[in-house]
C-alpha positions as CSV (number, residue, x, y, z in Angstrom):
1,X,22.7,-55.0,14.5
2,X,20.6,-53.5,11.3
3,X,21.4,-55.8,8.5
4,X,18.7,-54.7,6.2
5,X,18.6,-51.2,4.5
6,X,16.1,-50.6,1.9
7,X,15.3,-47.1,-0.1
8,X,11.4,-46.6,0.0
9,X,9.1,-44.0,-0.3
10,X,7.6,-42.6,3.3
11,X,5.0,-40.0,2.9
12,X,5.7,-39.5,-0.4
13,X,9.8,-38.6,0.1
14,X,12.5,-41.1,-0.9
15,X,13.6,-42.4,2.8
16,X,16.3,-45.1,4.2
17,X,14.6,-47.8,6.4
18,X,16.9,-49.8,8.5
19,X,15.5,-53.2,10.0
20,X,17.4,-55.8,12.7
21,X,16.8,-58.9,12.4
22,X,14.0,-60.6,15.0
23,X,16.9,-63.1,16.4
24,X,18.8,-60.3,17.2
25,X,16.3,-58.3,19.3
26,X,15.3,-61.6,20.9
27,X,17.9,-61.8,23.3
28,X,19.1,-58.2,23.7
29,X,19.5,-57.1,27.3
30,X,18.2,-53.4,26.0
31,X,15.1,-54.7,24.2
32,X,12.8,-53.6,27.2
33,X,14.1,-49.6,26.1
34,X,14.6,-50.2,22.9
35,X,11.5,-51.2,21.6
36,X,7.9,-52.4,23.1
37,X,6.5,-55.4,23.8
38,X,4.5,-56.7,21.0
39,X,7.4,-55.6,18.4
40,X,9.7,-57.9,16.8
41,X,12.0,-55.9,15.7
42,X,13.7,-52.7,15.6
43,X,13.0,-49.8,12.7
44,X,14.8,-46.6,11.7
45,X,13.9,-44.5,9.3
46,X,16.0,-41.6,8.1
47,X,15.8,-39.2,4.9
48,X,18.5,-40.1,2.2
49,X,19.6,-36.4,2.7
50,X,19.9,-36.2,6.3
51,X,23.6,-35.7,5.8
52,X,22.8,-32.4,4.2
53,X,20.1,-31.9,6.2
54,X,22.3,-31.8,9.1
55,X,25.1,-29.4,7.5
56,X,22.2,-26.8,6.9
57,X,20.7,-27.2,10.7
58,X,24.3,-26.9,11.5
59,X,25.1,-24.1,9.3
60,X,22.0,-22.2,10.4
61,X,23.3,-22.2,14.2
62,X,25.9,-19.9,13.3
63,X,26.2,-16.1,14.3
64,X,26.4,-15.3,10.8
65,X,22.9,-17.2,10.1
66,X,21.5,-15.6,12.9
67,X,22.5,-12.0,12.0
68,X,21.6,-12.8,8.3
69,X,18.0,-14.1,9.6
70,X,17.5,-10.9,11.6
71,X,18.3,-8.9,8.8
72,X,15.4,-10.9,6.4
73,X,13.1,-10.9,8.8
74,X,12.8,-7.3,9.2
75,X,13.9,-6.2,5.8
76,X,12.3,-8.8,3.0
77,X,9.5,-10.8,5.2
78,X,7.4,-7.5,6.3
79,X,7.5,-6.3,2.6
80,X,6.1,-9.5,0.9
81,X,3.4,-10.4,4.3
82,X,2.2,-6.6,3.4
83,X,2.0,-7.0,-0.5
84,X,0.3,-10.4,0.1
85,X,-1.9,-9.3,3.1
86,X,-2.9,-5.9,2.0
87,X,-2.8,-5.6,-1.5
88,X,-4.4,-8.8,-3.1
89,X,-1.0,-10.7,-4.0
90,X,-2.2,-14.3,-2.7
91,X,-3.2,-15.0,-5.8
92,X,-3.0,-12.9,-9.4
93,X,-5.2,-13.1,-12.0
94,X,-3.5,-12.1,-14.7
95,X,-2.6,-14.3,-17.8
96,X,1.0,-14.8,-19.0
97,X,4.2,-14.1,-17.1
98,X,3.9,-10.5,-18.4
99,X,0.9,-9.6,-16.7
100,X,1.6,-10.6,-13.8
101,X,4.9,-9.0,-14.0
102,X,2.6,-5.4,-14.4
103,X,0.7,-6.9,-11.7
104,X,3.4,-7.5,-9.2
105,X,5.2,-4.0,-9.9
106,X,1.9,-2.5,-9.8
107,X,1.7,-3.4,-6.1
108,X,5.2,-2.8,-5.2
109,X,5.4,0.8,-6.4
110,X,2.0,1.2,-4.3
111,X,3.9,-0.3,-1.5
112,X,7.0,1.9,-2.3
113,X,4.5,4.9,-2.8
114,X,2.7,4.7,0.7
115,X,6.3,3.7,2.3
116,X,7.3,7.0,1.3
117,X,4.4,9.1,1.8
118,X,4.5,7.7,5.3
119,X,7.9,8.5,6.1
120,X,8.4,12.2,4.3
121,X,5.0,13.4,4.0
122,X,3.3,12.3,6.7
123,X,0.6,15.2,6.1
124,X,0.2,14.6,2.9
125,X,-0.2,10.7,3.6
126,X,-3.5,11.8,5.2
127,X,-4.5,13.9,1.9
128,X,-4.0,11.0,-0.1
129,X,-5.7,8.4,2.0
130,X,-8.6,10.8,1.4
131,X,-8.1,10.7,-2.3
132,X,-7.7,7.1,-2.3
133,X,-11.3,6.8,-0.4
134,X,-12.3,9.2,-2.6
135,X,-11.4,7.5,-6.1
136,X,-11.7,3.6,-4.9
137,X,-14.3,2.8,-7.5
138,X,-11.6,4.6,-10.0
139,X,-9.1,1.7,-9.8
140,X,-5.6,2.4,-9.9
141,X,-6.1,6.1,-11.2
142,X,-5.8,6.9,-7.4
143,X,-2.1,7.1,-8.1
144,X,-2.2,9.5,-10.6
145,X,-4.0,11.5,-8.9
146,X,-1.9,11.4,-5.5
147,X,1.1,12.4,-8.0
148,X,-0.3,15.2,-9.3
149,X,-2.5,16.9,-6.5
150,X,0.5,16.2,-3.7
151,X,3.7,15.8,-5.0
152,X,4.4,17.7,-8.1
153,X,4.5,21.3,-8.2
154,X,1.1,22.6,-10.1
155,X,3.4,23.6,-13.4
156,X,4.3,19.6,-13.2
157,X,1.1,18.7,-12.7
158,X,0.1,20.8,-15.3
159,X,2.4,19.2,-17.7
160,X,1.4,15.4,-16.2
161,X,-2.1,16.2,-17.7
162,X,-1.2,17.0,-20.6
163,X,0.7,13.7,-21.0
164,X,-2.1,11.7,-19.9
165,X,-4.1,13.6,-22.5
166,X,-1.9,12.1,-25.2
167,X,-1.7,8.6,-24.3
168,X,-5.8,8.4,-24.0
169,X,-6.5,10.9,-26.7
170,X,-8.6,13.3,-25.0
C-alpha cells in the first residue's frame, strides 16, 4: 500500500515518511478508520532509528534494567539534584576546564564533608552548621575551619595552622 518513502527532516530530526498513493485509499473498505474525511491519503512517519529505538525500550524492560535503574536512582541522581540544587552547580562560572574542575570538586568534597558529618558526627554537624553561619561572608574558609575546630585533635589542628601559615605567608 505505501509506495513512496522519502528521508526528511521533522522537527529538526532526520525521519522516514511513508505516503500511499490517493487511488489506493480511494477505494479501501478501511478508509473510514484509517484516515478522515477530508484526507487523501495516508501518512506515517517514523524515526530512521526506531529499530534501535525499539531494542533500547526493549532492553530497558528487563529485570536487570530495572534493578540497575533502582540502584541510579538512589545512589548517583540524589548526589548530582543535591550538588545542582544546593550548592550553585546549575551553572559554573569559572574559565577553562580547570577551573571548573576545582569548582566541581570543590562542591563534591562539601557534599562528601556534610554526608559525613551527618552520618558519624551528628553533634558535631550542629557545631559546624553554626560555624558555617558564622563564617558565610568568609567563603570557603568555613571548611578549614570545621576541620580544625571539630575533627582534628587540637595538636593537629595546631599543626594545620601552621601549614596554612606557610602557604599565605603570615
Amino acid at each position: 500500500m505505501f509506495l513512496k518513502c522519502h528521508l526528511l527532516y521533522g522537527r529538526g530530526h532526520l525521519v522516514k515518511k511513508y505516503f500511499s498513493l490517493q487511488s489506493d485509499c480511494k477505494n479501501c473498505p478501511l478508509r473510514k478508520t484509517c484516515i478522515s474525511d477530508k484526507a487523501k491519503t495516508k501518512k506515517v512517519q517514523h524515526s530512521i532509528y526506531k529499530a534501535e529505538l525499539e531494542r533500547a525500550k526493549a532492553r530497558q524492560q528487563t529485570v536487570k534494567a530495572r534493578v540497575m535503574k533502582r540502584k541510579r536512582s538512589s545512589t548517583v541522581e540524589p548526589v548530582w539534584g543535591t550538588l545542582i540544587n544546593f550548592t550553585g552547580m546549575k551553572r559554573l562560572n569559572a574559565r577553562g576546564i580547570k577551573a571548573a574542575n576545582k569548582m566541581l570538586l570543590l562542591a563534591a568534597t562539601v557534599y562528601n564533608l556534610k554526608k559525613w558529618l551527618r552520618y558519624n558526627a551528628p553533634k558535631t554537624a550542629i557545631k559546624a552548621m553554626a560555624l558555617i553561619k558564622a563564617n558565610k561572608a568568609a567563603g570557603f574558609d568555613f571548611l578549614k575551619i570545621i576541620v580544625q575546630q571539630l575533627v582534628l585533635s587540637p595538636i593537629a589542628a595546631l599543626k594545620f595552622s601552621v601549614c596554612k601559615m606557610c602557604f599565605t605567608g603570615k
